[in-house]
N, C-alpha and C positions, 0 to 999 in steps of 0.2 A: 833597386826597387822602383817601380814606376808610383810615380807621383801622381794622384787624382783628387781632381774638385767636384762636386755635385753641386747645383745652385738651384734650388725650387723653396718655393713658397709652401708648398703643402709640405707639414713632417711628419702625416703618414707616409705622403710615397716618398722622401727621404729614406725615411728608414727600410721600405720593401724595395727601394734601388737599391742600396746600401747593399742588403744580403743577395739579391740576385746578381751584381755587378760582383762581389768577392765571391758569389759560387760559379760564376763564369768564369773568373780569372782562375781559381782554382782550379778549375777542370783541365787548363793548358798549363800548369805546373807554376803560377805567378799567383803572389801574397803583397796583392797592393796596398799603397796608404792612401785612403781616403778620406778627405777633409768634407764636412757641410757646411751650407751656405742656403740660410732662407731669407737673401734677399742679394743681390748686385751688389749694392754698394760694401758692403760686408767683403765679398771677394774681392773686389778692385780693391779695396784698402790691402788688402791682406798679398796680393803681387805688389801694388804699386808702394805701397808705404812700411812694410814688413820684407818685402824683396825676397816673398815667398813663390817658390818655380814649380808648377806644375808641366807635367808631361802630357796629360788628357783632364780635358774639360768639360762638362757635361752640363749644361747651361739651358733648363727651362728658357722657353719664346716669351708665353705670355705669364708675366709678372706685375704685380703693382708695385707701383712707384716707378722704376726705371726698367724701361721696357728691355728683353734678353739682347735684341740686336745693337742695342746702346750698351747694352754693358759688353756684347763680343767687339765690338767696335774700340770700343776703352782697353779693352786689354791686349788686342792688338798692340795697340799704341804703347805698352808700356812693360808687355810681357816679353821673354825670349820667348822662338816659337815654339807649341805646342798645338796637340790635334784638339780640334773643337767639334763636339756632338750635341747638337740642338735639341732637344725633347720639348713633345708638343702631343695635341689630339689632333692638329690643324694639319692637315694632310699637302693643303695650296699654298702653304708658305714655302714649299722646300727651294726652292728655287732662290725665293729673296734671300735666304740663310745663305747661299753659297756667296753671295756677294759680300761677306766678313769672313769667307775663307773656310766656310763649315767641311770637316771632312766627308759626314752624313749626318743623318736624321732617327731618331729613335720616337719611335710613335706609343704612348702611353697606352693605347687600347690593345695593344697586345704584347705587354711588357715584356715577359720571360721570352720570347722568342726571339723580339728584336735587339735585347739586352746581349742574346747570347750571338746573332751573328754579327750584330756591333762587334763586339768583343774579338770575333774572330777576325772580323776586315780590319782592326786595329792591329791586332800580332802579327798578321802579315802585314801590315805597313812598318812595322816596325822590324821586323824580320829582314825585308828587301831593304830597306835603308841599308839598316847594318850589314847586309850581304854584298848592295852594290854599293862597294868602296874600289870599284876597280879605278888603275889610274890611267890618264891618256899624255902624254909628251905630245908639244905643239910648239913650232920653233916663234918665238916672240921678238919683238924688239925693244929693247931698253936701252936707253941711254945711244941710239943710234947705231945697236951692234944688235945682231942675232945671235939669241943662244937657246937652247931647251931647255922648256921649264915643265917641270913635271905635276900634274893637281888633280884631287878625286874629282870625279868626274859629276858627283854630287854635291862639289862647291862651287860648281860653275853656273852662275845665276842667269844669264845670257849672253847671248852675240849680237854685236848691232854691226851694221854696213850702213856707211855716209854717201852721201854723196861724194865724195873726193875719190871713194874705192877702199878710205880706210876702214878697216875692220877690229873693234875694239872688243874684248870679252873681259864680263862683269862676274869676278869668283864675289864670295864671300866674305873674303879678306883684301883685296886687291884689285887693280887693273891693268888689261896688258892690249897690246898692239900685235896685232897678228899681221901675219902677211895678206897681201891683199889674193882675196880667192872669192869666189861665191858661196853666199852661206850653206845651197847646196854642199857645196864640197864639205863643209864643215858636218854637215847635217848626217853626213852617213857616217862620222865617225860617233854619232851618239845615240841614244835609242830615241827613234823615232816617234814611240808613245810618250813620251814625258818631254822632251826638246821638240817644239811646236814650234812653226811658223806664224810669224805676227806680222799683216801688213807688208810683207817680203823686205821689211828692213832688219827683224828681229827672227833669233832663234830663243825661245823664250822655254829655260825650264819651269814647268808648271809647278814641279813640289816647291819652286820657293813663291809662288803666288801667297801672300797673305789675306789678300781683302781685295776687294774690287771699288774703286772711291773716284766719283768724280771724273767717269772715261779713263780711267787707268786701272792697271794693276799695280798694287801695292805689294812691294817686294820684299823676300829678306835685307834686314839693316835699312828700311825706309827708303829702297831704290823705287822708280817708278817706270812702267813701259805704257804707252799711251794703247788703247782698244783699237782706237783707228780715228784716222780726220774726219773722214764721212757715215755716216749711220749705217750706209751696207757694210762698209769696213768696221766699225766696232760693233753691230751684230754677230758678223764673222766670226770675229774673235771671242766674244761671247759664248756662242754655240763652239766652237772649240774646248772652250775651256768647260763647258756644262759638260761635254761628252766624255771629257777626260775624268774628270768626278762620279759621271755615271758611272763606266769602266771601270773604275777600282774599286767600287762598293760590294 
């Protein structure tokens, strides 16, 4: 059962999210559990101090008391990951929302519509996750021996190249020592929309981007990849990572 949080301050549109979100869900054959929240701090207590796991999060912007990007910022910090959808009337925010990792944006002024292809760009993200679970064998070094180690190709957080020539890849659970090649060469063994080039030291999977903080991306498990040293170079990477957000909505 997919797990949902709503957090807004009005509990009218609570309650008219509430029925438009489980007749959306309904319609693609899914009977979610959805939890309310008329204010931040109420939800962060409820992931961080109750150790309750949400699957999708739907998180009013502008809020009183603790503004919405302070509260997606917080539960970054203390959530496993989950999709995050921003609701707003504010059309110019969308952009800042993607720097806490926003999947998309739900605009209040025409609720039933954008509820419903929310709903849909979510079951396909969660459709291709669970579909691409393909695996790739990559001969590693450990322990100063080569041997094949086999991993989805969806736990691999990224590639980095050193200067020395060595090549290190960051899964989810682990690290390993690749042979030394160019990341090119790695590059075609993955899909090219989602494993992005960063600064040509990194191959950097985008799904595990969490947050964007402080010139970096914020990784799954609190990994970090830097934007770039110079401002063309984390521009760059910026507008990569916007376009890739754009694309999947």
């Amino acid at each position: 059962m997919i797990r949902i949080a709503i957090c807004d301050d009005d509990l009218s549109f609570l309650d008219s999210f509430e029925r438009l979100l489980t007749r959306s869900f309904a319609n693609v054959g899914q009977q979610p559990m959805i939890s309310k929240f008329t204010e931040g701090k109420s939800l962060i207590k409820k992931v961080e101090k109750e150790n309750q796991i949400f699957d999708i999060i739907f998180l009013d912007v502008e809020m009183p008391g603790v503004h919405g990007f302070i509260v997606a910022q917080r539960l970054r910090e203390v959530s496993p990951p989950f999709i995050l959808v921003f609701t707003t009337y504010i059309e110019n925010q969308s952009r800042e929302g993607y720097l806490y990792g926003a999947f998309r944006y739900v605009f209040k002024n025409n609720l039933e519509a954008e509820i419903s292809e929310a709903v849909a760009s979510i079951i396909s993200k969660l459709d291709n996750w669970t579909d691409n679970q393909e695996e790739i064998t990559l001969k590693c070094r450990t322990s100063g021996v080569l041997e094949n180690v086999t991993m989805k190709k969806t736990d691999i957080v990224f590639l980095q190249t050193e200067k020395t020539r060595r090549v290190t890849l960051k899964t989810t659970y682990s690290e390993y020592e690749l042979l030394v090649k160019p990341l090119s060469e790695y590059a075609e063994l993955l899909d090219p929309s989602v494993f992005v080039p960063i600064m040509r030291s990194y191959l950097l999977n985008f799904n595990h981007v969490e947050a964007i903080e402080a010139g970096s991306f914020i990784l799954t498990g609190g990994l970090t990849v830097p934007l770039g040293i110079k401002r063309e170079a984390r521009n760059a990477s910026m507008e990569k990572y916007l376009k890739f957000l754009e694309e999947r909505i």
